[in-house]
C-alpha positions in Angstrom: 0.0 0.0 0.0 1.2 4.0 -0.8 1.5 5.9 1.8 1.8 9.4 2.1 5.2 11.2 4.4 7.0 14.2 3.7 4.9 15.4 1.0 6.2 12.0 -1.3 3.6 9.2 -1.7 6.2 6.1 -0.9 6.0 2.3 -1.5 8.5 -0.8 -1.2 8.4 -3.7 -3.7 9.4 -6.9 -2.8 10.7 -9.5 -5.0 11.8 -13.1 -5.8 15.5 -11.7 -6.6 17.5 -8.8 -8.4 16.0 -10.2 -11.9 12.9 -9.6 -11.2 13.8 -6.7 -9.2 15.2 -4.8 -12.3 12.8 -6.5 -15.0 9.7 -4.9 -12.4 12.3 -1.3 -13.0 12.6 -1.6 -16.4 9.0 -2.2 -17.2 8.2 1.0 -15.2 10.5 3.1 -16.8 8.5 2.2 -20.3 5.5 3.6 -17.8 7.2 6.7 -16.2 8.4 7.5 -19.8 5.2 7.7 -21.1 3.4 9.7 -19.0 6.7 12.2 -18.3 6.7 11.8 -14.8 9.8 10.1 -13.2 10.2 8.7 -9.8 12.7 8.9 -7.0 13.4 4.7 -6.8 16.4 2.8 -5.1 17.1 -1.2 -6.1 18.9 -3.6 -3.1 18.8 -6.9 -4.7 15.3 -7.9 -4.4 13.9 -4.9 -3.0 12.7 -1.4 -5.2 11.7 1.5 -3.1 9.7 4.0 -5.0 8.8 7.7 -3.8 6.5 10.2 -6.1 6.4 13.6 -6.1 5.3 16.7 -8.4 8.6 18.6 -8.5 7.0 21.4 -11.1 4.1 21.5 -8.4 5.9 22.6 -5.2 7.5 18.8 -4.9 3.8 17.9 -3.2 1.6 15.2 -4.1 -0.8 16.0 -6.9 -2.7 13.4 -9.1 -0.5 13.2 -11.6 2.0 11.0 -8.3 -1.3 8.8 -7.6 -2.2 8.0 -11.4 1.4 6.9 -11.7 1.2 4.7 -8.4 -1.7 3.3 -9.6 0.3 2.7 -13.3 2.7 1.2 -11.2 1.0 -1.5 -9.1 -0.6 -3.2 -12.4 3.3 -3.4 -12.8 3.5 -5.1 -9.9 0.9 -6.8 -10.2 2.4 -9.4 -13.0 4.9 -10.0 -10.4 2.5 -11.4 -7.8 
């Protein structure tokens, strides 16, 4: 589940290992690219930790972070 600290919405992702780690990142960068809206994200071996933010907004959360969170989890989803 996203939750919402510091004006980021944040998530961790959890996976089998690093492969599937950086497949999940690289399938989500085909995503972020498309909608021109990048996240803040950190990979440790199976582990991705993603934050979102609206930089060009005041770096706040605006709808554009929780359409992209929402992108992201059917992402995730394939990896369930």
């Amino acid at each position: 589940m996203w939750h919402e600290e510091k004006n980021r919405l944040q998530k961790i992702f959890k996976f089998r290992d690093f492969t599937e780690a950086f497949a999940f990142m690289t399938e989500v960068a085909v995503v972020v690219e498309k909608m021109d809206h990048h996240p803040s994200w950190s990979n440790i071996w199976n582990t991705v930790e993603i934050q979102l933010t609206t930089h060009e907004a005041g770096n706040i959360v605006t709808e554009k972070d929780r359409r992209l969170a929402q992108a992201i989890d059917e992402v995730y989803g394939k990896y369930l």
